[in-house]
C-alpha positions as CSV (number, residue, x, y, z in Angstrom):
1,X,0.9,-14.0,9.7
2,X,-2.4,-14.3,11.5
3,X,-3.8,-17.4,13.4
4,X,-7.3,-17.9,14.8
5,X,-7.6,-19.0,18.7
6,X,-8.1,-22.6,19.5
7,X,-7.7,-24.3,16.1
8,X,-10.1,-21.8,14.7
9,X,-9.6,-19.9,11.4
10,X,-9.0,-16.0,11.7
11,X,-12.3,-13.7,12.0
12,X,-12.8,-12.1,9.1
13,X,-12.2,-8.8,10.5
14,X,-9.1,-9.5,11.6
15,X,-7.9,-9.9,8.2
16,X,-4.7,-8.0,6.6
17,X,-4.9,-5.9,3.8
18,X,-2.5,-3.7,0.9
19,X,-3.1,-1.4,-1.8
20,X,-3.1,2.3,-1.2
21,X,-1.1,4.7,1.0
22,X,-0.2,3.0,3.4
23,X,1.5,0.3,2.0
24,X,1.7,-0.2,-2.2
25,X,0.5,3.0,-3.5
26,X,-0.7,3.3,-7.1
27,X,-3.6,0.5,-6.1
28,X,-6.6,1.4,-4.7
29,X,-6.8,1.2,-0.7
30,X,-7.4,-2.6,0.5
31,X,-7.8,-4.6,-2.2
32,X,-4.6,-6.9,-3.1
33,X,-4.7,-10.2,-2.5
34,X,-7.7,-13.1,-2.3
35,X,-10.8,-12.1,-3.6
36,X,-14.2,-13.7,-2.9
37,X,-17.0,-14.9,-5.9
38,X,-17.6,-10.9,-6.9
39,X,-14.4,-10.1,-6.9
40,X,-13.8,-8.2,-3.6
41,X,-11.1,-8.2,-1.9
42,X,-11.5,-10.5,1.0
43,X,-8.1,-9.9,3.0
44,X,-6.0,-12.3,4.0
45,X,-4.2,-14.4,7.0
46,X,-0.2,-13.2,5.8
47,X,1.0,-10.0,4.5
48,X,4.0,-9.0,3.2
49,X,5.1,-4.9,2.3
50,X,7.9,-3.4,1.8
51,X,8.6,0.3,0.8
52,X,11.8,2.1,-0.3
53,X,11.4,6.4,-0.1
54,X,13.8,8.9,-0.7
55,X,13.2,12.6,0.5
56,X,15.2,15.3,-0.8
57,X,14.2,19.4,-0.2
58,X,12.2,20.6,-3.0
59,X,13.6,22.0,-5.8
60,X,13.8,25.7,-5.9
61,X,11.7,26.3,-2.3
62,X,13.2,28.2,0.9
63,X,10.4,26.5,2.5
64,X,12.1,23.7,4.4
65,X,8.7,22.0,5.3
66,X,8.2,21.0,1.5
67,X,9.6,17.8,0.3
68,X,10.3,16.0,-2.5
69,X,10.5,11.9,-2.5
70,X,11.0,8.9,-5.0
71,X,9.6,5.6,-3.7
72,X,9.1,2.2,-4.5
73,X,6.7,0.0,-3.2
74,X,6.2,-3.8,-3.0
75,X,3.6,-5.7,-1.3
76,X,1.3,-9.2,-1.2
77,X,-1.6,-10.9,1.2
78,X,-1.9,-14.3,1.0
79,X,-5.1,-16.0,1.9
80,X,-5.0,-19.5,4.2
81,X,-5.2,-21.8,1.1
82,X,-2.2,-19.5,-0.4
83,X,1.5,-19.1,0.5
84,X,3.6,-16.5,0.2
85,X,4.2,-15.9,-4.0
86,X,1.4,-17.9,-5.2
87,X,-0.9,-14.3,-5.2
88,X,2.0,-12.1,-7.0
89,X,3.4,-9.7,-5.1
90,X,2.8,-6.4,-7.0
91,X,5.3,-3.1,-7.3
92,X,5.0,0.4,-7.6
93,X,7.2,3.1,-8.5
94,X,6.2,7.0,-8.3
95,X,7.1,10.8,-7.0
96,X,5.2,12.8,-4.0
97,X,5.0,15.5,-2.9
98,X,4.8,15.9,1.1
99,X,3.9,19.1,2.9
100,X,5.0,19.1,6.8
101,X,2.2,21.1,8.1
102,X,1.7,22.3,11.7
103,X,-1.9,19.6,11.6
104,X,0.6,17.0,10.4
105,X,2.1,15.9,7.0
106,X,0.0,16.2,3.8
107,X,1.0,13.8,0.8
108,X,0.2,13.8,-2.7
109,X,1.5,11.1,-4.5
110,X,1.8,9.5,-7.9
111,X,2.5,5.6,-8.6
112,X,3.1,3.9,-11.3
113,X,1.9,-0.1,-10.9
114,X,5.1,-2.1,-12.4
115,X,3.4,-5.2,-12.5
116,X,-0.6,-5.1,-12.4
117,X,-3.0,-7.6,-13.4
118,X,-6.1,-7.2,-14.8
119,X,-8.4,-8.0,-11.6
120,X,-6.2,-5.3,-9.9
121,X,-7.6,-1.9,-9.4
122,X,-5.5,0.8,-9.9
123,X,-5.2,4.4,-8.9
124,X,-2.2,6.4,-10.0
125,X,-3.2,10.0,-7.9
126,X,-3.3,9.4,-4.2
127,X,-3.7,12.0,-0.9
128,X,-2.8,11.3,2.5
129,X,-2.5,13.3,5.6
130,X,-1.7,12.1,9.1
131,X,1.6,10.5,10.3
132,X,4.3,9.2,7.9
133,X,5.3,5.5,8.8
């Protein structure tokens, strides 16, 4: 949870975000939560994620740097005028594929939103490369 300095309310640009790779895959990066008067995502002052993987070798392949993983994801930003549960926290399922390359580790991933509303934007097909959290 975020709190401005001095009474003040949080700078914009210090706002939390979800959706994407880094936290609930299958939504498109940065925009659950709060949204302003044209429907943007406008971040919030709490976050909650949570993410569940399992990596096993992939099926078939002598290559050990090739994995295979089942995740599930979970995640909500709530806004100063919300508290935690009154945006929906929204889930994800899916399968990737991760590649532990000498540059670093390559993803591909595919999520399936459990629980999507229509103002959420979705994207099922995601790629990621850089350090696995």
């Amino acid at each position: 949870v975020g709190y401005g300095y001095g009474g003040k309310s949080l700078p914009f640009f210090k706002n939390y975000y979800a959706g994407g790779t880094g936290s609930v895959r299958g939504y498109y990066q940065n925009t659950l939560g709060p949204r302003d008067s044209t429907d943007l995502a406008m971040g919030g002052t709490g976050l909650v994620v949570g993410n569940v993987e399992v990596f096993a070798p992939f099926p078939g392949s002598k290559e050990k740097s090739l994995r295979l993983s089942g995740f599930i994801d979970g995640g909500e930003v709530t806004g100063p005028t919300y508290f935690p549960g009154s945006m929906g926290m929204r889930y994800s399922a899916g399968v990737a594929l991760t590649w532990l390359s000498p540059m670093g580790p390559i993803k591909i991933s595919y999520a399936n939103p459990l629980n999507s509303q229509p103002q959420d934007n979705i994207q099922r097909f995601q790629f990621s490369m850089g350090s696995m959290f």
